[in-house]
C-alpha positions as CSV (number, residue, x, y, z in Angstrom):
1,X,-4.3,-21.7,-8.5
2,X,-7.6,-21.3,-6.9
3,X,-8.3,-17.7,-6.6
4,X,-8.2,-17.4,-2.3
5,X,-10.1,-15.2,-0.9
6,X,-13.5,-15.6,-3.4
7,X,-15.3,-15.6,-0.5
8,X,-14.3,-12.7,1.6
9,X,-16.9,-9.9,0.8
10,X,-19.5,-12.8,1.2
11,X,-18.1,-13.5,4.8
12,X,-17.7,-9.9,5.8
13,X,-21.0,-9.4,4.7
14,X,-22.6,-12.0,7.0
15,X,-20.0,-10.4,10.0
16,X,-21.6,-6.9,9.5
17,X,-24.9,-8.8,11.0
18,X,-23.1,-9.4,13.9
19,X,-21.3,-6.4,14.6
20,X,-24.1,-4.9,17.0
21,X,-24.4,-7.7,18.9
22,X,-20.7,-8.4,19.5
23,X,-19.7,-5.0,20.2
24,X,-22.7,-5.1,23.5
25,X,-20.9,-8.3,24.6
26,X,-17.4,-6.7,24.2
27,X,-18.5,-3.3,25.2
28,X,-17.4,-1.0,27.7
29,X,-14.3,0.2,29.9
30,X,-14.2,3.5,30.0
31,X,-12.1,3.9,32.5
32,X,-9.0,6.4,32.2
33,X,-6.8,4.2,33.8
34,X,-4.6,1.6,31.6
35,X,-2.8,-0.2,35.1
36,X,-2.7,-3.9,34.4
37,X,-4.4,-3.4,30.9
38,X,-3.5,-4.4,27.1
39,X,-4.0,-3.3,24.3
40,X,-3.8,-5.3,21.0
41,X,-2.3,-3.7,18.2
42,X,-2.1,-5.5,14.3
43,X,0.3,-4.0,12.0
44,X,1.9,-5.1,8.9
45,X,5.3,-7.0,9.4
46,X,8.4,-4.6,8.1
47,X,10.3,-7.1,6.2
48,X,12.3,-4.6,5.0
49,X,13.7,-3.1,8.3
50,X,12.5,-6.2,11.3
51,X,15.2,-5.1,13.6
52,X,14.1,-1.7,13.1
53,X,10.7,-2.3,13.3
54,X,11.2,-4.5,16.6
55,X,13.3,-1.3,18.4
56,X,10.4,1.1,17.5
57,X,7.6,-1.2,18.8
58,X,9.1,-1.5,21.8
59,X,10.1,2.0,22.0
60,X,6.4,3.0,21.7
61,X,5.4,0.1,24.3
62,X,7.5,2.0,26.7
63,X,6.1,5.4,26.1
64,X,3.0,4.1,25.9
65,X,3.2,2.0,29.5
66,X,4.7,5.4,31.0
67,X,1.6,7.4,29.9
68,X,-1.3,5.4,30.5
69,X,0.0,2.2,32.4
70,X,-1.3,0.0,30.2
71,X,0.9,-2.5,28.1
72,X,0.8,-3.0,24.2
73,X,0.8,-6.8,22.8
74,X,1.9,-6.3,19.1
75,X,0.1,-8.7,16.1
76,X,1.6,-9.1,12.8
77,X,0.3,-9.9,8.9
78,X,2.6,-10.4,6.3
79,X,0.5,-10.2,3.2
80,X,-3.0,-8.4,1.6
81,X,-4.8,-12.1,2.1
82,X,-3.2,-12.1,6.2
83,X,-4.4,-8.8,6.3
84,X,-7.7,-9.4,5.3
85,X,-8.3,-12.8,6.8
86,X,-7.7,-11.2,10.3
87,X,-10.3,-8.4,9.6
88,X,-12.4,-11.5,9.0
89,X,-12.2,-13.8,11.9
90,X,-12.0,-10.5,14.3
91,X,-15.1,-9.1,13.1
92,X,-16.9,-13.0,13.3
93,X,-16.0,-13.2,16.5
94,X,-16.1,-10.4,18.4
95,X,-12.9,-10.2,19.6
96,X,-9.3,-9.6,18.0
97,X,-6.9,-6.5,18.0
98,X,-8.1,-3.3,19.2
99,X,-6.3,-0.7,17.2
100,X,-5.3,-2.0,13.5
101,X,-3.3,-0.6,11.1
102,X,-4.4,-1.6,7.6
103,X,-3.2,-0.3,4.4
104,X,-5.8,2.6,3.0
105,X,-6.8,0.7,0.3
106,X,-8.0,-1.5,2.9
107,X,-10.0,1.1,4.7
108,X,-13.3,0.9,3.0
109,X,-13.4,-3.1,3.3
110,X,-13.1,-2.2,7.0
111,X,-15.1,0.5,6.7
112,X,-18.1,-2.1,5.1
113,X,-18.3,-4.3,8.1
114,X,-19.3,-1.8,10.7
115,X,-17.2,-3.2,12.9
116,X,-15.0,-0.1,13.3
117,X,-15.6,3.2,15.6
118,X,-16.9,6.3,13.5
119,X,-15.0,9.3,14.3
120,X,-16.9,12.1,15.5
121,X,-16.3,15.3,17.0
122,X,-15.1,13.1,20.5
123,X,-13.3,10.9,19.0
124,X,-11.0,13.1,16.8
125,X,-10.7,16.0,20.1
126,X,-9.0,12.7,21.6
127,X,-6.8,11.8,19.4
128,X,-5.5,15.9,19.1
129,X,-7.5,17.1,16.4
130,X,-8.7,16.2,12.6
131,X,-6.4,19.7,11.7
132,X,-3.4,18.4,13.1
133,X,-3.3,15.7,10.1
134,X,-2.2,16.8,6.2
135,X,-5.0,16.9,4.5
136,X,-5.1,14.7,1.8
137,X,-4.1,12.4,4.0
138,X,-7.7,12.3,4.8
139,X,-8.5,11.3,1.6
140,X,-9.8,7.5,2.5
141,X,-10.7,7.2,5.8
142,X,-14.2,6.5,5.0
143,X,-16.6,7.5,2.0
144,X,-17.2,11.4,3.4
145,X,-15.8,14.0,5.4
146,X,-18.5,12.7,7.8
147,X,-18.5,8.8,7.6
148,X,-15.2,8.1,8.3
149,X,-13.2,6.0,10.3
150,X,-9.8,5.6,8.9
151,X,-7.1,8.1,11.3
152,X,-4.4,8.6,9.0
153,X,-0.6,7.4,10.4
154,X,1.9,7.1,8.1
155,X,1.7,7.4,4.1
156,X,4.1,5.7,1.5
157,X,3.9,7.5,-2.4
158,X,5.4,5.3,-4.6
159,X,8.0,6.3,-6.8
160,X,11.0,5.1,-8.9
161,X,14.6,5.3,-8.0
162,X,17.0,5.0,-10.7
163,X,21.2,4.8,-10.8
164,X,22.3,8.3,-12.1
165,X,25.7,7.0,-13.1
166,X,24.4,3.9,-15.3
167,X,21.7,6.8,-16.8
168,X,24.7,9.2,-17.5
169,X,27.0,6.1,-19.0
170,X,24.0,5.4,-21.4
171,X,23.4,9.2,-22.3
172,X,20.2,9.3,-20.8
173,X,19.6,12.8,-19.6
174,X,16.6,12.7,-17.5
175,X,14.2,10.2,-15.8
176,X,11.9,8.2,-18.3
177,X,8.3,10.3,-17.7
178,X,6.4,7.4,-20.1
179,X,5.9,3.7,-19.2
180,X,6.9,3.6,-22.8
181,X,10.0,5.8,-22.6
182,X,11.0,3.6,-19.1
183,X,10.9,0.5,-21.2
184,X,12.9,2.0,-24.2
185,X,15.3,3.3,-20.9
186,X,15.5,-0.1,-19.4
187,X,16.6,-1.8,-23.0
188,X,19.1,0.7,-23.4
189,X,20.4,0.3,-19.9
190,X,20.4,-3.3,-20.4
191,X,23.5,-5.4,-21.5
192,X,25.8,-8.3,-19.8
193,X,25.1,-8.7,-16.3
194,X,23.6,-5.1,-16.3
195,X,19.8,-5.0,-16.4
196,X,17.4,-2.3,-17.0
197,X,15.0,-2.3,-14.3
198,X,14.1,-4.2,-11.0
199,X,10.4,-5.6,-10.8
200,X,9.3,-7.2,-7.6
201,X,6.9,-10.1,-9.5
202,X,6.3,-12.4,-6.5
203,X,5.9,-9.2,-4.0
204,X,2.4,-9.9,-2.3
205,X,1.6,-5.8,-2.6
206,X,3.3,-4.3,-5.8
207,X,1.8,-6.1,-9.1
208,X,-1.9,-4.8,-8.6
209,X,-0.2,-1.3,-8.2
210,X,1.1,-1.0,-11.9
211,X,-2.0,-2.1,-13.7
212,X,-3.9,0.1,-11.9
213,X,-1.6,3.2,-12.5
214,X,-1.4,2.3,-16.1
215,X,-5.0,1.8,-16.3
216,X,-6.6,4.8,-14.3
217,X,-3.9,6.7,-16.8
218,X,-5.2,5.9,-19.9
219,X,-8.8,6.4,-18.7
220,X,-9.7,3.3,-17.0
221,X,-10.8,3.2,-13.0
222,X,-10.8,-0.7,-13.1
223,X,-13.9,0.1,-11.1
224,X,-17.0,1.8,-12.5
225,X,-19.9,2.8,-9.6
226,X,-21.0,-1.0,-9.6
227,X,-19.2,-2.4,-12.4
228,X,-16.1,-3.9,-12.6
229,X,-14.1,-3.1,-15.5
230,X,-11.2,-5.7,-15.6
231,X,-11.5,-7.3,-19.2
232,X,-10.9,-3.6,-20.7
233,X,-8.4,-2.8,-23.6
234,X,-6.1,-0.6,-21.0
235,X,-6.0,-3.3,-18.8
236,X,-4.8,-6.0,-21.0
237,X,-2.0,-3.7,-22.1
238,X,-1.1,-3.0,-18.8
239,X,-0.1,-6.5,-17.9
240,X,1.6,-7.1,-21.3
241,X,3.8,-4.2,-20.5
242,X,3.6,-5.7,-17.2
243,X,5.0,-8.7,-18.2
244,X,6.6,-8.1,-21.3
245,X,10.0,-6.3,-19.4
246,X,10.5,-9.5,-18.3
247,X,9.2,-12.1,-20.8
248,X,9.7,-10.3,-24.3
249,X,11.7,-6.9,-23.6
250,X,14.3,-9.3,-21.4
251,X,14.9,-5.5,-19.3
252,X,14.4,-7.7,-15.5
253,X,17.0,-10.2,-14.0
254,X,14.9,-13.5,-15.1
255,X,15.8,-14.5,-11.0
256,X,13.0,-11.4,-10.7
257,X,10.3,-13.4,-11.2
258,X,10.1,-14.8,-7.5
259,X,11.4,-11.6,-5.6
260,X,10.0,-9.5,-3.5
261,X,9.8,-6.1,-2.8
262,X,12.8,-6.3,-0.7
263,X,14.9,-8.2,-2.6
264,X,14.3,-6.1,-6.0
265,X,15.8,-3.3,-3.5
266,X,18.7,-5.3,-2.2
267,X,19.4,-5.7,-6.1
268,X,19.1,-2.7,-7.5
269,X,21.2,-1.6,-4.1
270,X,24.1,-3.5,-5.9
271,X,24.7,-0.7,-8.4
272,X,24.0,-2.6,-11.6
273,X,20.8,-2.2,-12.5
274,X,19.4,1.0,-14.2
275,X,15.8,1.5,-12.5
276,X,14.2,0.1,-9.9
277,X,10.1,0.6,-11.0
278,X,8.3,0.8,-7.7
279,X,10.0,2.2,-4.4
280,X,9.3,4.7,-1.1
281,X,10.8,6.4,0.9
282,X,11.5,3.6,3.0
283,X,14.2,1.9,0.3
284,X,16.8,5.2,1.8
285,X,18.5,3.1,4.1
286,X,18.4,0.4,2.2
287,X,20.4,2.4,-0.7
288,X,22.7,4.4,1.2
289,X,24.1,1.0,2.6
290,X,24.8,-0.6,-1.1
291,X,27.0,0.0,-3.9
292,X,24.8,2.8,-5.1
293,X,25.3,5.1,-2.4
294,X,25.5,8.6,-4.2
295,X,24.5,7.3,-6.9
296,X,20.6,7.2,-6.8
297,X,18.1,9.3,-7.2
298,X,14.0,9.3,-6.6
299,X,12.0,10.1,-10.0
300,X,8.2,10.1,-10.1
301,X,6.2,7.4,-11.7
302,X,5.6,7.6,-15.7
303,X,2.0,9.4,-15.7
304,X,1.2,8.2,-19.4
305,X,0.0,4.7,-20.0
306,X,1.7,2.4,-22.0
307,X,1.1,2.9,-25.7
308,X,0.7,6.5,-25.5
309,X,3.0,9.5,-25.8
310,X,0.5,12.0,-24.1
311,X,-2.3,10.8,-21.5
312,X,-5.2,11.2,-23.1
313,X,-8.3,13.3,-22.1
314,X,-10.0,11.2,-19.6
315,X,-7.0,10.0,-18.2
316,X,-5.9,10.2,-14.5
317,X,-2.7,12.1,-13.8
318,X,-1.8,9.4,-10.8
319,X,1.8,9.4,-9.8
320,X,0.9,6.8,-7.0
321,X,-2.0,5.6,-5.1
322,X,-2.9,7.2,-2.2
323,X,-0.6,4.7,0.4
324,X,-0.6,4.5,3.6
325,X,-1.7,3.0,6.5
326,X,-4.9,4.3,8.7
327,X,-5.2,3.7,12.4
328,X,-8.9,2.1,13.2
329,X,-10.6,0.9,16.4
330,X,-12.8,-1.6,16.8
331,X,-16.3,-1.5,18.1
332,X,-15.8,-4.3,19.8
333,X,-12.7,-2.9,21.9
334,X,-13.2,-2.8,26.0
335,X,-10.5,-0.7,26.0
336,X,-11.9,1.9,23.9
337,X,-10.4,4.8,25.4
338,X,-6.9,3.4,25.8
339,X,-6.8,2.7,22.1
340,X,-7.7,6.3,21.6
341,X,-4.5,7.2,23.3
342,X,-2.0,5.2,21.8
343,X,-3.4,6.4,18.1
344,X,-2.4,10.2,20.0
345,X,0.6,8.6,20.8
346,X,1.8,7.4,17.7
347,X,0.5,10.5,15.4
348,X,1.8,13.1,17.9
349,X,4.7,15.0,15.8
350,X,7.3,13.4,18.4
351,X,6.5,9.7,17.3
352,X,5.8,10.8,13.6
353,X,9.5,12.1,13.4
354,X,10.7,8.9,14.8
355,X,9.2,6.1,13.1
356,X,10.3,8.7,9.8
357,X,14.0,8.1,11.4
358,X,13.6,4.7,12.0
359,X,11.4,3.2,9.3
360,X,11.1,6.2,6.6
361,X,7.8,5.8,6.6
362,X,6.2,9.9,5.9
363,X,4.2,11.6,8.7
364,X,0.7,11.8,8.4
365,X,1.3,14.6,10.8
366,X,1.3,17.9,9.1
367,X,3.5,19.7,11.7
368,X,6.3,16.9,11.6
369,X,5.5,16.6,7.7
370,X,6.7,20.4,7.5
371,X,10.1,19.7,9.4
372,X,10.8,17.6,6.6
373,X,10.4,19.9,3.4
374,X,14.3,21.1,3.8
375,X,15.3,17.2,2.8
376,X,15.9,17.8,-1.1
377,X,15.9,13.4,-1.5
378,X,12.0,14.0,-0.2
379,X,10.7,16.6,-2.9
380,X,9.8,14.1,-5.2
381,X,8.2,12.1,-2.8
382,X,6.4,14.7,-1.7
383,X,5.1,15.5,-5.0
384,X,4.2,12.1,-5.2
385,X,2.3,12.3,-2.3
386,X,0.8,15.3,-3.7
387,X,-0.5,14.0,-7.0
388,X,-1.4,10.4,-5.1
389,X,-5.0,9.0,-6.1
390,X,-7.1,6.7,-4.1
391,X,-8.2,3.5,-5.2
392,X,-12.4,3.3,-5.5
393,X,-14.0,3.4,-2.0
394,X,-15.7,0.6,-2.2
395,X,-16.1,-2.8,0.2
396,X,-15.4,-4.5,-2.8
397,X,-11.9,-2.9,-3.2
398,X,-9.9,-6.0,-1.2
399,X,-11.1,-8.8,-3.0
400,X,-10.2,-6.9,-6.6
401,X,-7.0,-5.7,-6.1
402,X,-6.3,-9.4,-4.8
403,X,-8.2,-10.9,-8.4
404,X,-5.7,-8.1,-9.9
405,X,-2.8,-9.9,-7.9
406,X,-3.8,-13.1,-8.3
407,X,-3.2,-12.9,-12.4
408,X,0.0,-12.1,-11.8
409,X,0.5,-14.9,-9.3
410,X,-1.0,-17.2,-12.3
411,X,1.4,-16.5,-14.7
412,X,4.3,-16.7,-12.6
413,X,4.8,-20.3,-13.5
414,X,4.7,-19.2,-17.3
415,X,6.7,-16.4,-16.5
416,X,9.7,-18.4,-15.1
417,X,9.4,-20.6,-18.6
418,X,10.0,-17.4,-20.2
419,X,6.5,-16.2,-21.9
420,X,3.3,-15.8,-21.6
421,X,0.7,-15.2,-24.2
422,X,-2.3,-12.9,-25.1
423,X,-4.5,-16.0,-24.7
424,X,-3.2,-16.6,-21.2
425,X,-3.5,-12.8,-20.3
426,X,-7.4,-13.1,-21.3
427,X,-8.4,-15.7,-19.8
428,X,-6.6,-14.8,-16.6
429,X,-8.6,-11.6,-16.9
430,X,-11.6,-13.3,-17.2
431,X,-11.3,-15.5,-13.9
432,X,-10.0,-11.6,-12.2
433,X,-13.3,-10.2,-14.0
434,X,-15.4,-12.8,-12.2
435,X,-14.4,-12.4,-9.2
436,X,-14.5,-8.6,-9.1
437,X,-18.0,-8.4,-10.1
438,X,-19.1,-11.1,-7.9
439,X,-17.5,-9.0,-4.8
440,X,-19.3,-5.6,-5.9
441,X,-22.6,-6.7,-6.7
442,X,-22.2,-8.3,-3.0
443,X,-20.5,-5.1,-1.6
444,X,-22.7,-2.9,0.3
């Protein structure tokens, strides 16, 4: 499969060009008033919770169209490439959504074109206040505390959920803490129709996720100031362990290999599967309307790479990356000021609480973040949140966390025959390599 989005730093590069000139033919209502106005807001589709997702956007419309007059006209993407494609064409030509909400690793690819509003002193007074968010929420919404432009909304720490009745029938006492010990878990877990874990290997968001945990874990950053570092001993061991629960370990439901995020949840929601590897807050609903209600917990993320019993010395104690979505406006916006109020809107504590209710996805908020410390299901989150990492700032980061996604797409076809070898890992590598390097010695 031809690697799709090769091209993308090139082509945000040339937009960046453009950005001046656009944003004077796009620029300037200032005006207060929203009567007979719209705003256009992108955000990722929720194919999770739709019906949920549909309720709160129209929710928010209404609040929104109370406040300021103005209506909201709601855009969608439904993957990484969607996601970046639309930054893209926007930026090209000048016109598109005016708020988006992109996922933080996504923030310094948006941040590269220039085609977003820096937050200064006005800009965060309108929106209530930099204070009013958590702080390490803050953590990548732009290179420095003053070159940002990434207003943090909601975040999403990943974590593991596992069945504490299939655990306690195998005489497992506790959580596995080691990708190593979570395999050995998943085998013991695993027997009949019972499997060990539940992988999402056709999710459009999740694969990159574990080799770069793994990898940042046993000292690797995948990216190293200017240099990518794909083809690296940690990195091939993270997809074999990757890989391996499904093709050698036989841990995953072989029907894994073209689920999605959602329906690894819905499975593991069944009751008969021991793990599932890669979860949020927002899987609550989701598990307290299966089989497993009462009998699931949330668990951190092992913190020591595969092959390894301690991390060693240079590695990265990452429990998740640092996930999210940030709130950004573009330059080219006429509506400038209205887009400034709907950010308020929708990271005031009110909104924050609801969208928690309705979508569990965590306030950026820190006062509505507080409310929720009593919820003993959300300590672990929390302290996933709390030992989050971000990925490399870096304009680059888009196009290699899809090359890190893409190997995985690759192999799928293997993967369904059952295996995959070394030989195919490596040379999948090499094409990921490639294109990494290609987009950071392009990056800016």
């Amino acid at each position: 499969m031809r690697y799709p989005t090769m091209r993308s730093t090139v082509a945000l590069a040339g937009a960046t060009a453009l950005v001046a000139a656009l944003a004077a033919c796009g620029g300037g209502d200032e005006s207060s008033s929203g009567a007979g106005k719209t705003i256009n807001v992108l955000i990722a589709a929720n194919t999770q919770y739709p019906e949920e997702q549909q309720a709160w956007q129209k929710s928010i419309a209404e609040k929104f169209k109370s406040q300021t007059g103005a209506d909201v006209k709601w855009e969608t993407f439904a993957s990484a490439n969607d996601e970046l494609t639309k930054i893209q064409t926007s930026v090209v030509a000048g016109s598109g959504p005016d708020v988006y909400a992109v996922g933080t690793t996504f923030t310094p690819t948006a941040y590269s074109t220039k085609a977003f509003v820096s937050l200064g002193d006005e800009e965060w007074t309108k929106i209530g206040g930099k204070e009013k968010f958590i702080p390490s929420s803050l953590g990548i919404s732009g290179p420095d505390e003053k070159e940002q432009v990434g207003i943090p909304w909601v975040g999403r720490p990943f974590v593991m959920v596992y069945n504490t009745e299939l655990l306690k029938a195998a005489g497992i006492d506790k959580p596995a803490t080691t990708w190593d010990e979570l395999t050995q878990h998943a085998k013991q877990l695993t027997k009949g129709d019972q499997y060990g874990l539940a992988v999402a290997y056709k999710d459009n968001f999740d694969p990159w996720k574990f080799i770069w945990g793994m990898s940042i874990q046993a000292g690797n950053p995948i990216v190293d100031g200017k240099t990518a570092r794909i083809q690296d001993p940690a990195v091939q061991k993270a997809y074999q362990t990757y890989f391996g629960w499904l093709a050698t370990d036989k841990v995953v439901n072989p029907a894994a290999v073209g689920w999605s995020n959602s329906q690894a949840l819905a499975e593991f929601a069944k009751g008969k599967t021991g793990y599932m590897a890669l979860t949020s807050a927002l899987a609550t609903k989701a598990l307290d309307a299966g089989a497993v209600k009462g009998n699931w917990e949330f668990a951190l993320l092992p913190t020591v790479p595969p092959g390894a019993t301690t991390r060693p010395a240079n590695g990265v104690e990452a429990a998740s990356i640092l996930s999210g979505d940030n709130l950004l406006v573009a330059d080219y916006s006429r509506n400038k000021d209205l887009a400034f109020a709907f950010v308020k809107l929708i990271t005031d504590q009110e909104a924050q609480l609801d969208i928690y209710k309705q979508l569990g996805q965590l306030p950026s908020n820190a006062a509505a973040a507080q409310t929720l410390q009593s919820d003993p299901r959300l300590k672990v989150v929390v302290e996933a949140q709390q030992k989050s990492v971000a990925t490399p700032f870096t304009g680059a980061w888009a196009d290699i966390q899809l090359a890190l996604t893409n190997s995985v797409v690759q192999s799928i076809p293997d993967l369904s025959k059952g295996s995959i070898s070394a030989a195919q890992i490596d040379g999948r590598l090499d094409t990921a390599q490639k294109s990494a390097q290609t987009a950071l010695d392009r990056a800016k």
